[in-house]
N, C-alpha and C positions, 0 to 999 in steps of 0.2 A: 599685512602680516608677513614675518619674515620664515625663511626657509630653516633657519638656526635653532637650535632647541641649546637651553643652557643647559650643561652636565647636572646639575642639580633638581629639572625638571625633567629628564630621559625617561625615569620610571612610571612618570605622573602621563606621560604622553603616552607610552608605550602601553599601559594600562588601559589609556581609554580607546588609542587604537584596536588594539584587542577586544574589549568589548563591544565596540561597534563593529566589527567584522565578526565576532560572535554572533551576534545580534539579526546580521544581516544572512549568514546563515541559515541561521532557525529562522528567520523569514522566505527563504526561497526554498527548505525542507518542508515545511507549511504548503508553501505554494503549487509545489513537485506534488507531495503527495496526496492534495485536494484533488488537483487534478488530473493524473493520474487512474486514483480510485473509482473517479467519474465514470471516464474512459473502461476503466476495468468491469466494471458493473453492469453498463451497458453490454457488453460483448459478453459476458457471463449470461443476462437476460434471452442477449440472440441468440446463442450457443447451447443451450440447458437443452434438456426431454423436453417434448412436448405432451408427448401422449400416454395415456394409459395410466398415469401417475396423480398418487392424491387426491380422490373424489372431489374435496369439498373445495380444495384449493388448489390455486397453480402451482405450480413447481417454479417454474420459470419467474414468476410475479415475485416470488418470495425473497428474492436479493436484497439485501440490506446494506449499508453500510454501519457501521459505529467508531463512536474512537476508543481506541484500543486506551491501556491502563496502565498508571502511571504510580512512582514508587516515591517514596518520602523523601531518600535519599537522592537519587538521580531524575534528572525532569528529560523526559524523553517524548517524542511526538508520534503517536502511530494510530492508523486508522487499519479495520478490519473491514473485510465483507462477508457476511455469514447470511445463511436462508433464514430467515424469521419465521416463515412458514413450516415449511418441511427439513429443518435440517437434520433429520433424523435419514433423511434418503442422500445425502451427500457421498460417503461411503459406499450405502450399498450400489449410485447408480455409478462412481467412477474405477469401484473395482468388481470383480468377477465375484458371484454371492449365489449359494444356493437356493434353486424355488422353492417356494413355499411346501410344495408336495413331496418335495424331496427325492426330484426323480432326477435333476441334473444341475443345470448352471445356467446362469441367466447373465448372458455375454454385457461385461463393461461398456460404461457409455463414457469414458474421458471428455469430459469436459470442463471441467476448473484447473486443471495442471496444465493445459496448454494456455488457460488465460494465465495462470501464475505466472509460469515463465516469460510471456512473453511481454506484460507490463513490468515483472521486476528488472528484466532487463531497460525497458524503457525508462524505469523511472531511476536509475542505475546512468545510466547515458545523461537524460535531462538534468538531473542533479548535477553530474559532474563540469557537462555545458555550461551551468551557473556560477558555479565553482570557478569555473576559470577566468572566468570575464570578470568576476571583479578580484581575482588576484593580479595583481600589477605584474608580478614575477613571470606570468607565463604568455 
């Protein structure tokens, strides 16, 4: 195979290089954010209340993942983590929320905003790490 592309085939090449680096892409976005999410899920389970929350069910047990949702027009790849159990306490336990009696305030428990941040940076980094190793240019 020669290194030479004739002028009349440049676009025919250039097409399909593009869509294989396309391609290749949305494979390593797939990749990043399978894994990633894992990771994130796990440290959300460690991370949650333990006590005192949800009679019937854990709190902490209830993490979920799903994939997030997709439009006719544009094809996009995205996964969510939401509590399947109790996500009705998400809110109340990561920001400050009055008690039930109404005599004061029941001190925030932060704990999904420092998982946010700290995997979407990772998966922020990783991605790009991919990124670069197969662009020839960099």
């Amino acid at each position: 195979m020669s290194n030479s592309i004739k002028p009349e085939e440049l676009e025919k090449a250039l097409t399909e290089y593009l869509e294989n680096y396309v391609e290749d892409i949305e494979e390593d976005v797939e990749d990043t954010t399978n894994t990633v999410i894992k990771e994130a899920k796990q440290e959300l389970v460690q991370t949650s209340p333990r006590s005192g929350i949800a009679r019937d069910t854990k709190y902490y047990k209830g993490w979920s993942v799903k994939t997030g949702g997709r439009t006719r027009k544009k094809k996009y790849y995205s996964k969510v983590i939401w509590n399947k159990t109790n996500y009705q306490l998400t809110h109340l336990l990561e920001f400050k929320h009055h008690k039930r009696d109404g005599t004061g305030y029941v001190q925030p428990q932060p704990h999904i905003r420092k998982v946010e941040e700290k995997y979407g940076t990772k998966f922020a980094d990783t991605l790009e790490t991919k990124i670069r190793r197969r662009s020839k240019w960099h």
